[in-house]
Each structure stands twice: as structure tokens, then as C-alpha cells.
C-alpha positions as a printed NumPy array, in Angstrom:
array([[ -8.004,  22.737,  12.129],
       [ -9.026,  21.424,  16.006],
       [ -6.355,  20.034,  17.723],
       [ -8.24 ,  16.599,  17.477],
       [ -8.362,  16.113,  13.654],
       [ -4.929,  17.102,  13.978],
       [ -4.318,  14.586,  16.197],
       [ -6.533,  11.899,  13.885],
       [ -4.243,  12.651,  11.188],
       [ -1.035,  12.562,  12.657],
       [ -1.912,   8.422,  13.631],
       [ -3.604,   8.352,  10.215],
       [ -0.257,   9.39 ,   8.316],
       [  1.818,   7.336,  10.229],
       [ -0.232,   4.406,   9.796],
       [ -0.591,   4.806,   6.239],
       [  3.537,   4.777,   6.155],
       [  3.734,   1.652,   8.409],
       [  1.308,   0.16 ,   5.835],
       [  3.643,   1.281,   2.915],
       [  6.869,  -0.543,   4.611],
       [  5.178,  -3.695,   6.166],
       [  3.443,  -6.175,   4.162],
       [  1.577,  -9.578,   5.093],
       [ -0.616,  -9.555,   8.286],
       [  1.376,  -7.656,  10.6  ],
       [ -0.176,  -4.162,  10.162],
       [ -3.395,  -5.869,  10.877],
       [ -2.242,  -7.068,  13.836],
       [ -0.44 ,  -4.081,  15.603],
       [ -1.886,  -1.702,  18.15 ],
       [ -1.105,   2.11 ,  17.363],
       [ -1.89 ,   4.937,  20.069],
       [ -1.396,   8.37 ,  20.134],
       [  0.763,   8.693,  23.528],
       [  1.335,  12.349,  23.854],
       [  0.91 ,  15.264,  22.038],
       [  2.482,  18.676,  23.404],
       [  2.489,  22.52 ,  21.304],
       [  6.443,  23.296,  22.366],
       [  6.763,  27.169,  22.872],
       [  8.719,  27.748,  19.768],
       [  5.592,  26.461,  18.042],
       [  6.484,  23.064,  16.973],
       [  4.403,  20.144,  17.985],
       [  5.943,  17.25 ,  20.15 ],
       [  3.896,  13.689,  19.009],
       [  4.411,  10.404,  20.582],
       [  2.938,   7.298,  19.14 ],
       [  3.452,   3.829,  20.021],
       [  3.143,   1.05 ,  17.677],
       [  2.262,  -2.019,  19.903],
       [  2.687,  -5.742,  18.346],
       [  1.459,  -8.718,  20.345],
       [  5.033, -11.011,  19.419],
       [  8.47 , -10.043,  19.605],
       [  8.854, -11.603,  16.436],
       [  6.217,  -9.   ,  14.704],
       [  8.082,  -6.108,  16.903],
       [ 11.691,  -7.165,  15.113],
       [  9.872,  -6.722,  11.633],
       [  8.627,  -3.468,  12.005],
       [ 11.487,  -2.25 ,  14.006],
       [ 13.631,  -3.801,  11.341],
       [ 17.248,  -4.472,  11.171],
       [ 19.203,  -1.566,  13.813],
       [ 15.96 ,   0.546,  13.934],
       [ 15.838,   1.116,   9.927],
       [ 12.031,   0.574,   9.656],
       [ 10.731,   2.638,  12.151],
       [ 13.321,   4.857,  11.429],
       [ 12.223,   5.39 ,   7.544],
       [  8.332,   5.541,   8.587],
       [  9.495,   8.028,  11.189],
       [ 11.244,  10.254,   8.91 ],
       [  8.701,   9.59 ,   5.846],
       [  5.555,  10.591,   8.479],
       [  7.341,  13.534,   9.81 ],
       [  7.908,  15.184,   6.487],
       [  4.23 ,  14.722,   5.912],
       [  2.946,  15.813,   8.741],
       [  5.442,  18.752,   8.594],
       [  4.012,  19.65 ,   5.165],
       [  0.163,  19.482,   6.35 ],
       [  0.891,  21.385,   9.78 ],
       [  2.815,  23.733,   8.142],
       [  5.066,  23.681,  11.649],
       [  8.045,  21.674,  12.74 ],
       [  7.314,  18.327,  14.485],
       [  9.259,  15.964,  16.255],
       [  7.898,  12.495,  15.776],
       [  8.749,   9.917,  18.067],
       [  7.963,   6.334,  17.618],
       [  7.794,   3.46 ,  19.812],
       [  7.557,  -0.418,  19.396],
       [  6.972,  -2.528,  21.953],
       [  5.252,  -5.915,  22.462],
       [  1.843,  -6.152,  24.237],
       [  2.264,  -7.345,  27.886],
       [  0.682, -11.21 ,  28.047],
       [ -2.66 , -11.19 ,  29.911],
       [ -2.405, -13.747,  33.028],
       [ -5.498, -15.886,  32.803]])
């Protein structure tokens, strides 16, 4: 497996968990980027993604209440992505809102 597909199928996991927790429009509407990827030394992969949602108010549902949105896609796409790598990974997930464009 190349390091790309890998990398296509880490974003491809954790979309498909965003899409299992948030409903109506806002998946549609949210950015997602593969921010960093890093092979640690112990042999464990280090993947940053950030989820990026054009209104606060779309940011506060996916983050949901204290984090536990993210949180369970985090933890449901890890143990995925574990499974398919066959190698620890440390998943870390960031929402933020897109930055307005000054016309």
C-alpha cells in the first residue's frame, strides 16, 4: 500500500464517520484536508486532519456539545484505520471555521 492511498483512505474513513454522526446539509458543506501525516519511529503513524465549516454555527454541530462529536468520529476513525494499517495511529482532528474572504 503507497503512502498516498494510505493517505486517501485515512480522509475517506474519517469522512465516512463524520457522515455517520452528522445529518442534514452540513457534511456537504464542510471542507476536510489532510494536514499532516508523519511515520513516528516506533512505527505508528501521526495524521492530522482538519474539518473546516464556513459558520460557527455548523462548527458547534460537528464539534458537538464539550467536544463529544468529534471526539466519537475521532475514536470510531482511529479504530478503523488502526484495523486497515495494521499499526497504531494517533488521529487528531480539528474544526475550525473558514476565514471570511474580504471582497
Amino acid at each position: 500500500m503507497t503512502e498516498e492511498v494510505m493517505k486517501t483512505i485515512s480522509l475517506e474513513v474519517v469522512r465516512e464517520k463524520m457522515l455517520d454522526h452528522i445529518h442534514q446539509e452540513i457534511p456537504y458543506v464542510i471542507e476536510h484536508r489532510l494536514m499532516d501525516w508523519k511515520e513516528l519511529k516506533d512505527g505508528s503513524l501521526r495524521v492530522e486532519q482538519h474539518f473546516i465549516a464556513p459558520k460557527q454555527s455548523q462548527r458547534q454541530i460537528l464539534v458537538g456539545k464539550n467536544g463529544s462529536k468529534i471526539g466519537r468520529i475521532g475514536i470510531e476513525a482511529n479504530e478503523e484505520l488502526r484495523s486497515i494499517f495494521k499499526r497504531d495511529v494517533h488521529l487528531m482532528l480539528q474544526v475550525r471555521v473558514a476565514k471570511k474572504r474580504s471582497s
